[in-house]
C-alpha positions as CSV (number, residue, x, y, z in Angstrom):
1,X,-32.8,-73.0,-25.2
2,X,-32.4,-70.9,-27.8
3,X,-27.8,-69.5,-27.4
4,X,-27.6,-65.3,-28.5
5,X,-25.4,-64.7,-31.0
6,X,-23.3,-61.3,-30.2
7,X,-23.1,-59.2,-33.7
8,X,-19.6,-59.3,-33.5
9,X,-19.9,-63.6,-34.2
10,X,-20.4,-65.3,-37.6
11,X,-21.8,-68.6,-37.4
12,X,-20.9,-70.9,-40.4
13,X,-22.3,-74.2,-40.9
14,X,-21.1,-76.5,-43.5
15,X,-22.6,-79.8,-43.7
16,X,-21.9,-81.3,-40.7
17,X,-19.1,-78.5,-39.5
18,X,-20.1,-75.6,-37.4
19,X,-17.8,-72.8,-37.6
20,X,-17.3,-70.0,-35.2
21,X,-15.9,-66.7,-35.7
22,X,-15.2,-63.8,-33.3
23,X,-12.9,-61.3,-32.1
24,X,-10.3,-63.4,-30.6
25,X,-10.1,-66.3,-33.2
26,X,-12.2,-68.8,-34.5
27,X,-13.4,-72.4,-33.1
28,X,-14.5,-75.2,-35.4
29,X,-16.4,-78.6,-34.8
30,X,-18.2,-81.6,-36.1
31,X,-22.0,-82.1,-35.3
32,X,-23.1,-85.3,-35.0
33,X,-25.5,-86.9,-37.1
34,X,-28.9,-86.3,-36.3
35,X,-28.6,-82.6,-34.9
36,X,-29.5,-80.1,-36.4
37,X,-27.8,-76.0,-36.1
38,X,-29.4,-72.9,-37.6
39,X,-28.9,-69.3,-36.9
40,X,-32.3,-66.9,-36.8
41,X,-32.8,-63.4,-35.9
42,X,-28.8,-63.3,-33.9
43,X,-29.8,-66.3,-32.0
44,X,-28.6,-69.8,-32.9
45,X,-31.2,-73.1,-32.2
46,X,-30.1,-76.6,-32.0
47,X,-32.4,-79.1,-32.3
48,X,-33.1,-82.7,-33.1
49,X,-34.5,-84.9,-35.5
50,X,-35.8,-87.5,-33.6
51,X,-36.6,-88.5,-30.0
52,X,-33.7,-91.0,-30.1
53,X,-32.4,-91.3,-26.7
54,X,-29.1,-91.6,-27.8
55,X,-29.7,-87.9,-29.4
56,X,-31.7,-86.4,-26.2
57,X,-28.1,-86.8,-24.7
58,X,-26.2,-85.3,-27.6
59,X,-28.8,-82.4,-27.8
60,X,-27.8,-81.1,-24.4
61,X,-24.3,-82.0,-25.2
62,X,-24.6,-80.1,-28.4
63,X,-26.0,-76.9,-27.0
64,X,-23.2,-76.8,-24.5
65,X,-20.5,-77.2,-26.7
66,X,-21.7,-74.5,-28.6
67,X,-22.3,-71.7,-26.3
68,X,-18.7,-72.4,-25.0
69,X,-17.8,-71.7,-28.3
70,X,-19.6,-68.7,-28.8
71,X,-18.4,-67.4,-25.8
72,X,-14.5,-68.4,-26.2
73,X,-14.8,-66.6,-29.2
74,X,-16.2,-63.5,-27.2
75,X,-14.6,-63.3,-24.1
76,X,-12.0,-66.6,-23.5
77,X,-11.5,-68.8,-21.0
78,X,-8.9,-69.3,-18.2
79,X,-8.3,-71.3,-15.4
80,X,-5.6,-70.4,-12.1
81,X,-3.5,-72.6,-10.7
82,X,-1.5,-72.0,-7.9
83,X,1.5,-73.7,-6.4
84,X,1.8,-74.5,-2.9
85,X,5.7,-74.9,-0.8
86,X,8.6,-73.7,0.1
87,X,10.7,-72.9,-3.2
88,X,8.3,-73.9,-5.3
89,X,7.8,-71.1,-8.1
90,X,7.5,-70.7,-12.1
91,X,8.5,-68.7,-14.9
92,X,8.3,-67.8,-18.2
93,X,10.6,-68.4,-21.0
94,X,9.3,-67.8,-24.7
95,X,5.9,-70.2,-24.9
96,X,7.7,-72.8,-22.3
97,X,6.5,-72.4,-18.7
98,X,9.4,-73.7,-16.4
99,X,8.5,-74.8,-13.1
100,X,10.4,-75.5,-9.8
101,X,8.1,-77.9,-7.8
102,X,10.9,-79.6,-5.7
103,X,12.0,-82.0,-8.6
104,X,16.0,-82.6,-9.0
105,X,15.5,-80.4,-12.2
106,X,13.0,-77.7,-13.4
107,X,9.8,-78.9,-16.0
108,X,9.6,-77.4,-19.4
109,X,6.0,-77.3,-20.5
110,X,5.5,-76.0,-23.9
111,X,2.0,-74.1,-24.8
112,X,-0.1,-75.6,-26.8
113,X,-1.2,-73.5,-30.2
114,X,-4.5,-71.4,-28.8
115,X,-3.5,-71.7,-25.4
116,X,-1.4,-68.6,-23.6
117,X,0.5,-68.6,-20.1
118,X,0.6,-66.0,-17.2
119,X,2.9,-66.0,-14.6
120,X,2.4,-64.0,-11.0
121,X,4.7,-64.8,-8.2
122,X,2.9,-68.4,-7.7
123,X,0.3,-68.5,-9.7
124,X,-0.4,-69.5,-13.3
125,X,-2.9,-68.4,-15.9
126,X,-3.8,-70.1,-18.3
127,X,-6.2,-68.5,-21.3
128,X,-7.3,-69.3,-24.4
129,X,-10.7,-69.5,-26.4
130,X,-11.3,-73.2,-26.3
131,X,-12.5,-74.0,-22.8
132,X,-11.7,-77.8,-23.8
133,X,-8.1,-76.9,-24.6
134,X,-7.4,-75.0,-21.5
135,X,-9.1,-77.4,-19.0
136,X,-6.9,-80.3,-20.5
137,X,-3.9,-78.1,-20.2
138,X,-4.6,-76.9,-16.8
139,X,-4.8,-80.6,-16.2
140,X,-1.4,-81.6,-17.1
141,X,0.3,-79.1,-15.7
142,X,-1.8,-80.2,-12.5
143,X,-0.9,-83.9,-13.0
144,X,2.8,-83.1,-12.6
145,X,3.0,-82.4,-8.9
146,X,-0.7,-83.1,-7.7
147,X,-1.3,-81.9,-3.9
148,X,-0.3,-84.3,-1.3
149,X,-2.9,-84.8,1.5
150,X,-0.5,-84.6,4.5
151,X,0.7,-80.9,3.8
152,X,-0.8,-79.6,0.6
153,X,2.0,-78.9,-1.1
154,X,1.5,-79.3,-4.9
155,X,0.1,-77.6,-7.7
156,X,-4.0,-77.2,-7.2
157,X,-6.6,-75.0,-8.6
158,X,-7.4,-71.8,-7.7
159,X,-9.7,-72.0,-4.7
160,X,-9.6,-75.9,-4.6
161,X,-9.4,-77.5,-1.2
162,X,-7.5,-80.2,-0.6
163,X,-8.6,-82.8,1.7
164,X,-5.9,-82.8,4.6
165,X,-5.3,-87.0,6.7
166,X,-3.6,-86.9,10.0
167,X,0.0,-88.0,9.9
168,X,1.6,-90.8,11.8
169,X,2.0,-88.0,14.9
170,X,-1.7,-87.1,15.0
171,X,-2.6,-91.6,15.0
172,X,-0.4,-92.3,17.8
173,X,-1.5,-89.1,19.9
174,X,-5.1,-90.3,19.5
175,X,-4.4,-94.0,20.8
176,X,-2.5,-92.9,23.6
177,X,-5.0,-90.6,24.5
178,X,-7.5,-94.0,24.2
């Protein structure tokens, strides 16, 4: 599947380095050995050299990573997450994001070069034009205070539902009821 180029994107490939270039930065990666990138006619194809197994996989793999890259460079990426409790709330400061989440003390998370924050009441954006870069930061800022399965309360994804267990209340109601 051939990936459309916008006419606002350069495509530069250098041995095995594709580069792309757009409005809102530019992304850069290695192409493994064996795949091959051209650009024709504002359209970019990937292909491989060989029915290797090993490069079926990488083909697919390949394509993906690129269009991600085309369209990071286009239009960015961004995840939500949004923090659940009583108290629990985050701020601002500089490129640090400083969170409340119940701790003795607030976390300092510092922002990543190509990564931006954006703070609203109790949720957090995060945007940037490598979708790799802002999953993995969405991820640790998820990993600090994950959401518990008795009340919820945590830091989750936007719109991700969180699998609720009884509590010790709900277990002995059910075998007295028995």
């Amino acid at each position: 599947m051939p990936i459309n180029l916008p006419d606002n994107v350069k495509l530069e490939i250098v041995h095995s380095s594709l580069k792309v270039i757009g409005p809102k930065g530019e992304l850069e990666r290695n192409i493994a050995k064996g795949i091959m990138v051209e650009e024709k006619d504002g359209k970019v194809l990937i292909s491989k050299k060989n029915d290797n197994p090993k490069l079926k996989a990488l083909h697919g793999t390949t394509r993906a990573l690129v269009a991600n890259m085309v369209k990071g460079v286009v239009e960015g990426w961004s995840k939500t997450l949004e923090l659940v409790g009583t108290g629990y709330r985050a701020e601002l400061s500089g490129n640090k994001l400083v969170i409340n989440i119940g701790f003795s003390h607030p976390v300092e998370f510092v922002a990543p070069e190509g990564v931006d924050f954006k703070v609203e009441k109790t949720l957090i954006t995060i945007e940037g034009i490598d979708k790799e870069l802002v999953g993995l930061v969405a991820a640790k800022i998820r990993a600090i205070r994950p959401p518990e399965p008795y009340k919820g309360k945590g830091i989750r994804y936007q719109g991700e539902e969180v699998r609720r267990k009884p509590g010790k209340a709900a277990k002995a109601q059910g075998a007295a009821a028995a």
